[in-house]
N, C-alpha and C positions, 0 to 999 in steps of 0.2 A: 631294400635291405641294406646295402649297403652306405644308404645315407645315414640310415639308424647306427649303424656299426663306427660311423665316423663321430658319431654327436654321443655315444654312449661315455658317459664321463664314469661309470662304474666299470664298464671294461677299462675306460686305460685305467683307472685305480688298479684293476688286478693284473694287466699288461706290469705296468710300473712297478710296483710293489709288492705284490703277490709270488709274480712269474720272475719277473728280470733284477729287481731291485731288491728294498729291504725298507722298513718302519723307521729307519731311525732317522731324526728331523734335528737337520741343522739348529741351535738354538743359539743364544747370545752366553755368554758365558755368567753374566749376571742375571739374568732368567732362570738357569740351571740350579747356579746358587740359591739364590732366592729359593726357590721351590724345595729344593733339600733340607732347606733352614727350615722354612715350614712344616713341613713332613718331622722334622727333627725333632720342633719345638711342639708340635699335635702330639705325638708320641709321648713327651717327655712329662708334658701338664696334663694328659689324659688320665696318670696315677695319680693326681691329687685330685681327681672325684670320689674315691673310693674311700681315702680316709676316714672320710666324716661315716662312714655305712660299717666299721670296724665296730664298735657300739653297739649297732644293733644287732647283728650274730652275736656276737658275746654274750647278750641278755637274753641267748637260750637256752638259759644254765640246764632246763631239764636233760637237755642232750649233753651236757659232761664235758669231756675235752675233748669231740667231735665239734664242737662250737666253733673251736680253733683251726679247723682246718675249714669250715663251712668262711668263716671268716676270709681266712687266706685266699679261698677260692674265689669267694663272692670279689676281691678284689682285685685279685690275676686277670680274672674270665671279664668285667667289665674294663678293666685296662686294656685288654684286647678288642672288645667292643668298640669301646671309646677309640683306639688307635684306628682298628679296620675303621670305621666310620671317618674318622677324619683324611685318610689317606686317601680313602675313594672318592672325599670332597676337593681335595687339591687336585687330584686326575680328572673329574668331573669340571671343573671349572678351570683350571690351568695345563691341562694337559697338551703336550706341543704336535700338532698336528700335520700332514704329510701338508705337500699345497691341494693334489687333489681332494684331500677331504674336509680341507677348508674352505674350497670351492661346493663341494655334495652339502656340508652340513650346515651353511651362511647361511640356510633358509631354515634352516631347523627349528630356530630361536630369534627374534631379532635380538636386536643389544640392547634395545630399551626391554623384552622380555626375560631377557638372562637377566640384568638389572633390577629386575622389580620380584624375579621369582630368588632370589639371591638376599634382596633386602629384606623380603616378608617372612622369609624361612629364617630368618637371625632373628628377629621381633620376634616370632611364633614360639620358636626354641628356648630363646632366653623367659621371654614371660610364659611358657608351659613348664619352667624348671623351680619357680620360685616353690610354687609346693613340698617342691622335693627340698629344696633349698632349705626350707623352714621344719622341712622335717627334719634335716640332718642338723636344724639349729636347736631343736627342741631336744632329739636323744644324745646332744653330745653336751647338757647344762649351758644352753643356750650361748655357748660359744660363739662370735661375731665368726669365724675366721670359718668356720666351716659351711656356713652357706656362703661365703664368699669363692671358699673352692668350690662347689657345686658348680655355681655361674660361672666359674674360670673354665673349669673343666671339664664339666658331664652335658654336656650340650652338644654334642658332637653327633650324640645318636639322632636326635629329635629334629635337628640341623639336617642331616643328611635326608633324612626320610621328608621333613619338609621340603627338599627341596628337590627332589624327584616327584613328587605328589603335585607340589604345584607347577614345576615343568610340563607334566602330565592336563593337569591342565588348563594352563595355556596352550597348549600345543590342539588340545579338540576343539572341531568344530564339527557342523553339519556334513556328512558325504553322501554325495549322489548314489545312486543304485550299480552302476559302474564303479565308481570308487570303491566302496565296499568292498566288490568283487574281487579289484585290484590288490587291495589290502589284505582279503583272506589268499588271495595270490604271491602276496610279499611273506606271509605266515609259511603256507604249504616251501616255498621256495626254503627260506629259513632252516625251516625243519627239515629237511633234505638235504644241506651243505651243514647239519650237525649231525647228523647220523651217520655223515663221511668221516667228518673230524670225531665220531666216539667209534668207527670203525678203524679209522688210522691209528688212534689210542690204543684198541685192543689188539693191535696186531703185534707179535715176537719182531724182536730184534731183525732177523734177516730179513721179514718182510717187511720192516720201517724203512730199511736197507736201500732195497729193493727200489721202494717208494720215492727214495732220497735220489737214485739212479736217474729217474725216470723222468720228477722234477727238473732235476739239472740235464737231462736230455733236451725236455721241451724249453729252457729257459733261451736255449743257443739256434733254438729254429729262424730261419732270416727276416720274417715279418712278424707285425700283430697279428695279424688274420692266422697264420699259423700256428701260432702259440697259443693262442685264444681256442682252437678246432679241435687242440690235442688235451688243453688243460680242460675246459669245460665238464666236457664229458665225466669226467675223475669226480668230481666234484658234486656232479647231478646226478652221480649214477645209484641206479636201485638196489640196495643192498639189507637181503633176505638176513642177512646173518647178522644186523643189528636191530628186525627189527621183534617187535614184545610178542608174548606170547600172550595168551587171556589172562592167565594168572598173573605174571608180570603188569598189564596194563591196569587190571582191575584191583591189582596189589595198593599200584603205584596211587591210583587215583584215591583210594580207601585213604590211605596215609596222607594225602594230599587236604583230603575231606578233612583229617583229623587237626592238619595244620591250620585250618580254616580257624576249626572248633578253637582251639587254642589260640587264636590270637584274639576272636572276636570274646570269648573267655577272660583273657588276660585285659582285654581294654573295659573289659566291666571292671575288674579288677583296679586296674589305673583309674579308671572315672569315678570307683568311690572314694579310695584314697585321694584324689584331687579333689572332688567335691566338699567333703570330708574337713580337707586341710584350706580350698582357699575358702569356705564357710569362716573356719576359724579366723582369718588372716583379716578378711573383709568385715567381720562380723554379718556377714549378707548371705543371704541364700543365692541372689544372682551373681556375686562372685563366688560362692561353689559350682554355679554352674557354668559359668566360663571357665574357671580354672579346669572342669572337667572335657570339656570340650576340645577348651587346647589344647590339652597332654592327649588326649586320645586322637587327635587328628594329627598332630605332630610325632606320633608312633605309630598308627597304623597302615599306613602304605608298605613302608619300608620293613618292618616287625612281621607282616601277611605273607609278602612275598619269599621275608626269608624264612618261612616257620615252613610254611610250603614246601619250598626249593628240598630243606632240609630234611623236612619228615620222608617225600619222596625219594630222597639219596640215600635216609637210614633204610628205607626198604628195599631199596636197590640191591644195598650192599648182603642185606640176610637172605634174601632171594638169591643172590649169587653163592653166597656161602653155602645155603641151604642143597642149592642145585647143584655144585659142585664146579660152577662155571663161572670161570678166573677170569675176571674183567681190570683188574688192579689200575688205579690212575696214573696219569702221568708220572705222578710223583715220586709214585712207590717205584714205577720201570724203574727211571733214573739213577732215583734215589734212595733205595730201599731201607735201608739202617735210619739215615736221618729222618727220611719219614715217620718211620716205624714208631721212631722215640719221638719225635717229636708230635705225633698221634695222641699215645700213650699219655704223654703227659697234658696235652689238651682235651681226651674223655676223661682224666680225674680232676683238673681244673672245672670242668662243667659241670660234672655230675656234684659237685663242692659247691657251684655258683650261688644256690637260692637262700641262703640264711634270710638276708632282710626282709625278704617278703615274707616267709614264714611270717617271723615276727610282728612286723606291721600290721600283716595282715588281722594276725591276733588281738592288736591292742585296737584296729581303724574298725572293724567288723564283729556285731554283737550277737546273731545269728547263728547259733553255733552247727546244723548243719550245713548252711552256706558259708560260714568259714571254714568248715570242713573243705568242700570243694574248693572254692576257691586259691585255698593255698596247693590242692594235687596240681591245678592246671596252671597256676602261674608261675608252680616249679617247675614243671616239663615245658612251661612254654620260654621260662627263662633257661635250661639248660639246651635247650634247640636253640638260642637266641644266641647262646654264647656258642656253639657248637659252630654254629653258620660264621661268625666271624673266626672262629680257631682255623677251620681247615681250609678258609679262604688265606687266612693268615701264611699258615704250615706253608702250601702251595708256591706264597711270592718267595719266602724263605728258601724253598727248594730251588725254585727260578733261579734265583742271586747266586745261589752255590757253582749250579751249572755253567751259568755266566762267568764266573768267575775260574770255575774248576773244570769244567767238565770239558769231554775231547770232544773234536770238532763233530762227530757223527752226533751225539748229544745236543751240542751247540744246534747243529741245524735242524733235527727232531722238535727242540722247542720254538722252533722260531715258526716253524709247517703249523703247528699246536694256536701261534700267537697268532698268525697271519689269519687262520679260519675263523679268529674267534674277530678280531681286527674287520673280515669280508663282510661277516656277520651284521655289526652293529652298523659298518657303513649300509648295507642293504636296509638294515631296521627304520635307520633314521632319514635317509635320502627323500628328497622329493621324488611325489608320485609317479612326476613324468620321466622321473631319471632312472626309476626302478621298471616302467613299462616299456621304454627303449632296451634299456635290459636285456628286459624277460623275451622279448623278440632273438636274441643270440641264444640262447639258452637251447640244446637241443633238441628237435624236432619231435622227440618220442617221448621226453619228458617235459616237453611243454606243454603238448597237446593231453597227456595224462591230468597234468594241473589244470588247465584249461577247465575240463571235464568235472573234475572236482570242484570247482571254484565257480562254474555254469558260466563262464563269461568265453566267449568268440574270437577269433582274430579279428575279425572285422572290427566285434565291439574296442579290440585294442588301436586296431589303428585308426579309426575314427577319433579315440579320445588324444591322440598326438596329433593328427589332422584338426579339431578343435583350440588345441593349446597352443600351435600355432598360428592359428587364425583369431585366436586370441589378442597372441604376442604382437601380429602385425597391426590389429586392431589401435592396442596401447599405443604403437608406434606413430600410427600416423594423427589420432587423437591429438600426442606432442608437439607432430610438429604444424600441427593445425594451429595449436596454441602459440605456436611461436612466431608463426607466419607473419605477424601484424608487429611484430620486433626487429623483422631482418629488413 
């Protein structure tokens, strides 16, 4: 046990930075820069995608001066899109990392895999946009200058979602029957250090308080071993009061289902209009069918997960309403006014978002009951689309306030909030054998619960560290076999 304990490189992550320390990572001062500028300049050109899409709202004169606001919306809410998207790509690819999680996650991706999943998702993005591109050259009198902004600017969504998709996978391979275990092992674990962090969320001021006490009690205990015995626990522990009820569960998943519906919906939707349009462009039916292909594969990972994410949060939140049971986000604790308003003003940017498709829809689809459908689900699945990057958006907005304004008890509530979400994605992404070392400190009553659930043994665990090292020694002496005949 204790050699495990000495080799667990996700313990010292949470010893380090969790318990004792803090996230934030020395960086070069031109690094920082850099990165701000980008963020700046993604922000800035992510509004001139929208221009050329002003046209086509407009040209729904049967809706009157409601046009004009579908207009404005459809431009705000993809602004936001386009911004969230590019933000989480400079975090995603440049984000400055502690050293131990640049130690945990060097195997996550090699370089030549970040590289190749990084170059094929700009290819994918730029040539799945031309469509769009030629659409916005065709409804704005064939204007040059506005498919050129498309390309400049509206690629940010189809970029980001390519590029977690094919992150995804390169990252699969074959897993053993063990392995699997391990990984539904890494899930169960997951989902247990989130139901802490959405019970820490729900708890009142005195008892975040409280919470804040108790941290900075175990922070000053004189060892790892001790800090580790007292924090654990906190973290792993079973907590009845967050977890669903049937209705709640069966709610969540129904909405869940719907989010499906709606995106595999909407990418019928995309794959006609690209079909449709790169027909046009190639004169070819096998360039409508690539052009469909690519826009639908360079949206739907990224478009799935958040239509998902989202539908299950709107049910969330009327289930709570409904029940009477005040669960409010971080955001709102904190920050309740600017939330509020700034909420407010992203469900009427959303619910404003869909003009274009209407429209297009209209002119690209000649079926008149399936252009019926078609434009209900690609307008709820566009205002869930844009929904998902507003109140991700709202949220960093709040964060920055805090950061800036907020009193130190605030300060340190969000940082508890960052850190779990931080433990989180290092567990998600770690090699196997760094998460099975792990799950061996993990305590005793909640292990062996996992255990149970997941049908895998101690033995079966420490056989496969026993393995990996016999592995490793393997590699080793193979080396220096080969070298023998050079020294």
């Amino acid at each position: 046990m204790a050699v495990v304990l000495e080799n667990s490189l996700i313990s010292s992550f949470i010893d380090k930075r969790i318990i004792c320390g803090d996230l934030i990572v020395e960086e070069s001062k031109c690094s920082e820069i850099s990165r701000l500028a980008f963020k700046v300049a993604g922000v800035s050109i992510s509004a001139l995608g929208r221009i050329p899409f002003v046209p086509v709202s407009l040209k729904l004169k049967s809706l009157g001066f409601f046009r004009y606001f579908l207009a404005a919306g459809n431009s705000v809410g993809f602004w936001i899109v386009g911004s969230w998207s590019i933000l989480n790509v400079i975090d995603e690819i440049a984000q400055p990392l502690t050293k131990e999680e640049k130690i945990l996650l060097k195997n996550h991706l090699s370089g030549l895999s970040k590289t190749v999943s990084i170059a094929s998702s700009l290819v994918i993005s730029i040539t799945s946009k031309s469509v769009t591109a030629y659409i916005a050259y065709t409804y704005n009198n064939e204007n040059i200058l506005m498919p050129i902004a498309v390309m400049l600017s509206d690629t940010s969504f189809p970029f980001y979602s390519s590029l977690l998709s094919t992150r995804k996978l390169l990252e699969k391979r074959s897993f053993s029957e063990i392995e699997k275990k391990i990984n539904l092992m890494r899930y169960e674990i997951i989902e247990l250090i989130e139901s802490n962090r959405a019970l820490f969320v729900s708890k009142d001021k005195s008892e975040k308080e409280d919470s804040l006490t108790l941290f900075n009690r175990i922070k000053f205990r004189a060892s790892k071993d001790e800090r580790l015995k007292e924090f654990l626990p906190i973290i792993f522990q079973k907590n009845p009061e967050v977890e669903q009820t049937k209705i709640e569960k069966y709610g969540k998943n129904f909405f869940g289902l719907n989010g499906v519906h709606l995106t595999l919906s909407h990418m019928v939707f995309l794959g006609i209009i690209s079909y449709v349009g790169g027909q046009l462009i190639t004169s070819s039916s096998v360039g409508g069918v690539i052009a469909a292909t690519l826009t639908i594969g360079s949206n739907v990972y990224l478009e799935g997960t958040s239509l998902v994410k989202t539908a299950k949060r709107a049910f969330g939140g009327l289930y709570n309403l409904f029940t009477c049971n005040r669960r409010p986000t971080l955001s709102k604790q904190l920050s309740p006014k600017l939330t509020f308003a700034l909420s407010a003003i992203g469900l009427l940017t959303s619910i404003h978002s869909w003009g274009p498709n209407v429209q297009v829809a209209d002119d690209y689809i000649e079926q008149n009951g399936f252009k019926a459908y078609m434009e209900i689900v690609s307008t709820m699945a566009i205002v869930l689309l844009v929904s998902t990057a507003m109140l991700d958006i709202i949220d960093g907005i709040v964060e920055k306030k805090i950061d800036k304004l907020g009193t130190k008890e605030e300060k340190e509530i969000l940082e508890i909030d960052r850190k779990m979400k931080r433990l989180i994605n290092v567990i998600d992404k770690s090699p196997l054998i760094e998460f099975v070392k792990f799950a061996k400190m993990i305590p005793e009553e909640t292990l062996d619960e996992v255990q149970k659930k997941c049908n895998v043994t101690q033995s079966e665990l420490d056989h496969y560290i026993q393995e990996y090292y016999n592995d490793l020694d393997e590699k080793k002496l193979s080396i220096q076999e080969e070298l023998t005949p050079f020294v």
